[in-house]
VOBA-1610 file (N, C-alpha, C; in pm, whole numbers, padded with zeros to 5 digits, always signed):
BEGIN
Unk-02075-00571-05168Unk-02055-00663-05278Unk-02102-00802-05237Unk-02229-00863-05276Unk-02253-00975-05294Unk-02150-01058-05327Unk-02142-01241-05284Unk-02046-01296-05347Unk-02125-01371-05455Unk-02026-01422-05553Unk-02085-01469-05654Unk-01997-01591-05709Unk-01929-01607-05632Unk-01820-01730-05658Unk-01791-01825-05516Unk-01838-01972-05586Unk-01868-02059-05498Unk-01710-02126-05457Unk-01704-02172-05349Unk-01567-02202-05265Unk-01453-02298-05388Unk-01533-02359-05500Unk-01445-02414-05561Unk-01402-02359-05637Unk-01438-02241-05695Unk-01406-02147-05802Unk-01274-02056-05759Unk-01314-02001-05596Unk-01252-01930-05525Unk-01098-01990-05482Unk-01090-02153-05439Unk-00995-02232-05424Unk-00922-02205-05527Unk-00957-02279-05668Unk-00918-02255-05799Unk-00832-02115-05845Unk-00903-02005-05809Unk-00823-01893-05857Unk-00751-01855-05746Unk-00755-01903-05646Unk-00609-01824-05539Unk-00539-01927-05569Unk-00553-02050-05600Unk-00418-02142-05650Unk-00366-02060-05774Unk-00456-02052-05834Unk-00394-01982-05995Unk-00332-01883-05924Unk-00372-01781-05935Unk-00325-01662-05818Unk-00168-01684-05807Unk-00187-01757-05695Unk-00036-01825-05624Unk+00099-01849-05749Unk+00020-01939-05823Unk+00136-01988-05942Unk+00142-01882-06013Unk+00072-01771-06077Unk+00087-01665-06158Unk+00176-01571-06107Unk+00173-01542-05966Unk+00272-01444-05920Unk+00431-01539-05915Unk+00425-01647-05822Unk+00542-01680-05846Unk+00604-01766-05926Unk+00574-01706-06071Unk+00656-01722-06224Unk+00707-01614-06219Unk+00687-01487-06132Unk+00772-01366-06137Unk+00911-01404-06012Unk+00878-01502-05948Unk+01032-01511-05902Unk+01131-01651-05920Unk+01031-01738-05978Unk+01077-01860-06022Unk+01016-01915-06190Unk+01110-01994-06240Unk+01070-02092-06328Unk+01137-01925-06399Unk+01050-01898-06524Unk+01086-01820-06639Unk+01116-01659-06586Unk+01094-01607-06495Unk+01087-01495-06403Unk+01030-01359-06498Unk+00931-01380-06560Unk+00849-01278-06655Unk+00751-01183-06522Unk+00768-01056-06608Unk+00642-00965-06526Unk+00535-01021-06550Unk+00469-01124-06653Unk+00338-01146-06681Unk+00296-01242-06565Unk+00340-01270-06463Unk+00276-01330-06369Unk+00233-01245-06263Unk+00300-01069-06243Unk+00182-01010-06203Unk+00038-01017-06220Unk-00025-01050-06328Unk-00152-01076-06354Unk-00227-01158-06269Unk-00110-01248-06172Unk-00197-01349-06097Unk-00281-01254-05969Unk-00236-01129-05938Unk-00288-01077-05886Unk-00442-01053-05904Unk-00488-01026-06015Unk-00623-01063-06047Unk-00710-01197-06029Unk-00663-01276-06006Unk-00756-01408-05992Unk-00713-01434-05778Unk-00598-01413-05769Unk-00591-01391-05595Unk-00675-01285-05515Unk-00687-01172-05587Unk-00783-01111-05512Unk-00937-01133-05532Unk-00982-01182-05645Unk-01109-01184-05674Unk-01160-01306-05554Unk-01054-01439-05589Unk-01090-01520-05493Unk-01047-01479-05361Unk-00968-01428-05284Unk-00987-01431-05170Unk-01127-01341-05151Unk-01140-01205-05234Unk-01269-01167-05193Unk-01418-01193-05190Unk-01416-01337-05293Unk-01496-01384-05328Unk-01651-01293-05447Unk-01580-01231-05549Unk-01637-01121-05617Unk-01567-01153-05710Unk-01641-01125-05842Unk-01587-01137-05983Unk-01664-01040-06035Unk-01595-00911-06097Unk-01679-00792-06161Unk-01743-00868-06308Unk-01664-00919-06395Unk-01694-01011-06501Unk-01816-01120-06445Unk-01835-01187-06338Unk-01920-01263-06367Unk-02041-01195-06338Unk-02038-01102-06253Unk-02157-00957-06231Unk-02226-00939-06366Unk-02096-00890-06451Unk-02137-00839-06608Unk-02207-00968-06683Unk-02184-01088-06696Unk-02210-01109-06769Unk-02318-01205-06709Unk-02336-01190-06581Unk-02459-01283-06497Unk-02458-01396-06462Unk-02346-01451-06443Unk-02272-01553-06375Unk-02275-01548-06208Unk-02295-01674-06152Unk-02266-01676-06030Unk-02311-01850-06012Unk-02181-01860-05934Unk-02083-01949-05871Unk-02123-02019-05761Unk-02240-01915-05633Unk-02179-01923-05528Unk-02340-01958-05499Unk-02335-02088-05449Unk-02490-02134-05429Unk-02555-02098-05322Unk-02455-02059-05180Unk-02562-01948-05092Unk-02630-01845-05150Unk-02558-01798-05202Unk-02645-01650-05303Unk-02782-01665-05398Unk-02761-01767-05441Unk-02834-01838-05543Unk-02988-01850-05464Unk-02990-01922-05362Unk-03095-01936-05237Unk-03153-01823-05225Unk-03052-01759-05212Unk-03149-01589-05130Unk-03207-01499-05213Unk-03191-01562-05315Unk-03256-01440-05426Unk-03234-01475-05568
//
């Protein structure tokens, strides 16, 4: 998997990440902050299947090489 998301994007969604999961143990304590799991893993892996699809990319080393 190529990356396609540049370090600020990646910063951005493991913060989101972070705050989305823990609304499941603080503040309103809803399951809907499981979801942050989706933006923590994309950024730590640095891969977004959505920006693949729709031809997006983020990540300006990549950009260079091809």
């Amino acid at each position: 998997m190529p990356r396609n998301e540049g370090n600020l994007d990646r910063a951005l969604r493991i913060i989101a990440g972070i705050v989305l999961i823990a609304l499941v143990f603080v503040g309103p304590q809803t399951n809907w902050g499981w979801i942050g799991i989706v933006p923590l893993a994309t950024g730590l892996v640095g891969f977004c299947p959505l920006y693949r699809l729709f031809g997006i990319n983020t990540c300006p080393l990549s950009q260079r090489q091809g």
